[in-house]
N, C-alpha and C positions, 0 to 999 in steps of 0.2 A: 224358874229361868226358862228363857225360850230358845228350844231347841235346833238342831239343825234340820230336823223332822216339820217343828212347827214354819221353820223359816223356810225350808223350802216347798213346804204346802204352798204356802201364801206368794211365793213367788212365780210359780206357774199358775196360779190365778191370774194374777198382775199380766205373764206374761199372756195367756189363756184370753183376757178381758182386750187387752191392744189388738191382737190379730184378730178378734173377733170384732172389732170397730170396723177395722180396715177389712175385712172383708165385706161387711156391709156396706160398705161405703168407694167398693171398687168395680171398675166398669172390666171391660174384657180385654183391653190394652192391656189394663193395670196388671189382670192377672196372667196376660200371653208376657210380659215383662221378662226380659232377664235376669234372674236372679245373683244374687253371689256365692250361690254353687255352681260350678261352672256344668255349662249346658242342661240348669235345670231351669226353667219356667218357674215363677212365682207359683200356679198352681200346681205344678210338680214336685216344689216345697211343701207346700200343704199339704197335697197328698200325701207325702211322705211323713208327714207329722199326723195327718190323721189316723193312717195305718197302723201308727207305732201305738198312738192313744190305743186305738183297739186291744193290740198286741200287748202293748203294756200293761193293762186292766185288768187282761185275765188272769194273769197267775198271781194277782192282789186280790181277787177275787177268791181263788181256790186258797188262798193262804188265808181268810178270813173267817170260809166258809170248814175249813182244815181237811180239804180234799186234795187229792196229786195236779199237778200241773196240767192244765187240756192239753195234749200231743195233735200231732195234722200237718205239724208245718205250718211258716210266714206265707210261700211261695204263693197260695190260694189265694191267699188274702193283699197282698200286694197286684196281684192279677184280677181282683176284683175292683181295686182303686186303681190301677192304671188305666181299666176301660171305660172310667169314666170318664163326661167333659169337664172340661176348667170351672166350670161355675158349681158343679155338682161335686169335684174335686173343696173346691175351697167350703162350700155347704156344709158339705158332710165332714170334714174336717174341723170345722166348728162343732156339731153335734158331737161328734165323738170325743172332741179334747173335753167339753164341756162334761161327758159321761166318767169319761178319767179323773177331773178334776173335782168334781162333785164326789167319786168315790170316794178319793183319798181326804177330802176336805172330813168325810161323815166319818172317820176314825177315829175312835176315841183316846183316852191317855192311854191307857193298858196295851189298844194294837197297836201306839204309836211306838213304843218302847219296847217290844216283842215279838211282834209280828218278824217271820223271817220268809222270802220270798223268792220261789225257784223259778227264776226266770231263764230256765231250760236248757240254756248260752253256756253258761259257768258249773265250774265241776262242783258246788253245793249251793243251795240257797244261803242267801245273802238277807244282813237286817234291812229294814227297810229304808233307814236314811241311805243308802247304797243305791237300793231299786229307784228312790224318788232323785236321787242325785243324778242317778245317768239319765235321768229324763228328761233330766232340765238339763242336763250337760247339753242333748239334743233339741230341745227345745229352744232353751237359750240361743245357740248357733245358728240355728237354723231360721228362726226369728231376725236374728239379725241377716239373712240371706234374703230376708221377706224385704226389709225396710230399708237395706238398701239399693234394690230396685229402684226408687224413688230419690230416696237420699244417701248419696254417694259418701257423705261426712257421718252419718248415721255412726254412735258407738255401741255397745250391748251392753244389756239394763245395767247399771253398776249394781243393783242388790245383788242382781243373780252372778255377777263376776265375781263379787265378794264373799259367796257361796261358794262356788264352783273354787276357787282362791283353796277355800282353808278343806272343802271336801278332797280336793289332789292332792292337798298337805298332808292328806289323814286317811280317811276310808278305802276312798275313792283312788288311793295312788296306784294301786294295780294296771288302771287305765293307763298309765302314763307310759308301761311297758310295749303297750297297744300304739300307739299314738306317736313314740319319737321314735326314730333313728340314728340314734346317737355314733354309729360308724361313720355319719357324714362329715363329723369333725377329723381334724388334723388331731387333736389332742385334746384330753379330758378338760372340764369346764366345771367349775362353781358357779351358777349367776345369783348374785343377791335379787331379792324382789318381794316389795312390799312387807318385810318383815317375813322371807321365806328366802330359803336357799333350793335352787333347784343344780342338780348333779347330773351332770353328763360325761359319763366313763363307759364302763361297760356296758351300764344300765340305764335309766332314768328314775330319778326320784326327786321330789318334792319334801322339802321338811319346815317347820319353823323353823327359822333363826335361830334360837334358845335350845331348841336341840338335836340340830344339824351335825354329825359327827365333823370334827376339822372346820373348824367353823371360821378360823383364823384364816383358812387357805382361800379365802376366795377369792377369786379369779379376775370375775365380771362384776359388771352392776345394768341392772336395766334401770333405766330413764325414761319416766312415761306412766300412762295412767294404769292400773291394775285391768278395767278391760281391754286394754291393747294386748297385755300379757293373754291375756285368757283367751283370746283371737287367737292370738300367735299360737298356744299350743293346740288350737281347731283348725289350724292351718286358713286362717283369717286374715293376715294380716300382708295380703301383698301391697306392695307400693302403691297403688292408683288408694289404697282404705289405709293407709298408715298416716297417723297425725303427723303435724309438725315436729310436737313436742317429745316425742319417741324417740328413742336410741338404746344404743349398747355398748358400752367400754370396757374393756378390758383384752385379754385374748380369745372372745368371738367376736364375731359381726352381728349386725339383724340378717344380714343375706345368710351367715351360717345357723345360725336360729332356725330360719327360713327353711332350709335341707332338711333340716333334724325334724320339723314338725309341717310336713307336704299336703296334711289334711286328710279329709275324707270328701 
C-alpha cells in the first residue's frame, strides 16, 4: 500500500518538476513579479524555498547517516540567499530543491518507515512523514505564491491539498495550534470539510468525520473545493484568490475563517 511517506515523496517532485519549468522559462519581470506573499518577489519566494531545501536536507541527512543534528543557526544561511540576485536566487533554488528531493527520493522501505528526524525547531525528533509533510506544507503554499504571480485563478496542486488534507487530520495536526487563532471567533465552531471536522474552541484541531468527538454538533459546513480549504488554513484565501464556488454556512463566515487563519 502506498504510503503517506511514498505520496508525498512523489509530490514534491511534481511540485519540484513545475517550478523548475517555470524558472527556466522566466524572464526578469517574471521573477521581479509580485507574488502572493505579500511583499515578497517571485524570487524572494524561491529563495525562500531554496534555503529551506538546504535547511531541510540536513537533519535527513544526519538521521541517515545516525549523527546529531548540524547546529550554527538558519540566520547565516538565509543571509547568504538573500545577497543573492533574482536570477541566482531562482538557479540556485532549483539546485538545491533538486538536492532535497533526489535525497529523500533514494530512501529506501526501511528509512522510510523509521527513520526519525531532529529538525532542531521541535522539542523531539519527529517520523519522517511529519519532516516530509511540513515541507511540502511550504512548499505547496508557497508554489502557489509562485503561479500566481501570473495566474490570479491559479488553485494548489489538488494531490498536495489532499495530502496536506489528511496529514493536519493526523500527524501533522500540532501545526494547526501554530497556525489558527481561534480567539478571533465570537464562539466555538465545528466546520464539516471534505469528510473532516475541523474545531474551533479553545484550540484548533482537525479530525476525520468518523472520529471527531461530538460529531453530531456540527456547526458549520465548508462549500468549495478541498484546495480552497488548505489556502485558507496558509492564510491563502483572500477575496481577490477565492473561487466562486466557496463558502461557509453555518455560525462562521469565510471573513471569520479569514481572522482565525491570518497566514504567514
Amino acid at each position: 500500500m502506498t504510503t503517506h511517506v511514498d505520496r508525498t515523496i512523489a509530490a514534491l517532485r511534481a511540485q519540484h518538476d513545475r517550478l523548475a519549468e517555470l524558472v527556466a522559462h522566466s524572464s526578469e519581470e517574471t521573477l521581479a513579479a509580485r507574488s502572493g506573499a505579500q511583499e515578497w518577489s517571485v524570487a524572494d519566494v524561491l529563495s525562500h524555498l531554496g534555503s529551506g531545501a538546504e535547511i531541510m536536507r540536513m537533519p535527513i541527512l544526519a538521521a541517515i547517516d545516525g549523527t546529531p543534528a548540524p547546529e550554527g543557526g538558519m540566520q547565516p544561511i538565509w543571509d547568504r540567499w538573500n545577497a543573492l540576485s533574482p536570477r541566482d536566487q531562482a538557479s540556485q533554488y532549483v539546485e538545491h530543491d533538486a538536492r532535497y528531493v533526489e535525497t529523500v527520493e533514494a530512501l529506501d522501505a526501511g528509512q522510510r518507515g523509521e527513520l526519525l528526524i531532529d529538525l532542531g525547531f521541535l522539542p523531539e525528533p519527529v517520523p519522517l512523514e511529519v519532516a516530509l509533510g511540513m515541507r511540502l506544507d511550504e512548499v505547496a503554499l508557497h508554489a502557489w505564491d509562485v503561479h500566481v504571480a501570473a495566474e490570479p485563478s491559479a488553485p494548489l496542486d489538488a494531490e498536495s491539498a489532499e495530502l496536506l488534507l489528511e496529514l493536519l487530520g493526523g500527524s501533522m495536526g500540532f501545526l494547526l495550534g501554530f497556525l489558527g487563532k481561534p480567539d478571533q471567533l465570537s464562539q466555538p465552531a465545528r466546520l464539516e470539510v471534505a469528510g473532516y471536522v475541523l474545531e474551533l474552541g479553545e484550540g484548533v484541531r482537525l479530525a476525520p468525520r468518523d472520529s471527531a468527538d461530538n460529531v453530531d454538533e456540527v456547526t458549520a459546513s465548508w462549500n468549495g473545493p478541498t484546495e480552497g480549504f488548505v489556502r485558507l488554513l496558509g492564510g491563502r484565501l483572500g477575496a481577490p484568490y477565492t473561487p466562486a464556488d466557496v463558502g461557509v454556512s453555518g455560525n462562521v463566515t469565510l471573513d471569520d475563517l479569514r481572522r482565525v487563519f491570518p497566514g504567514f
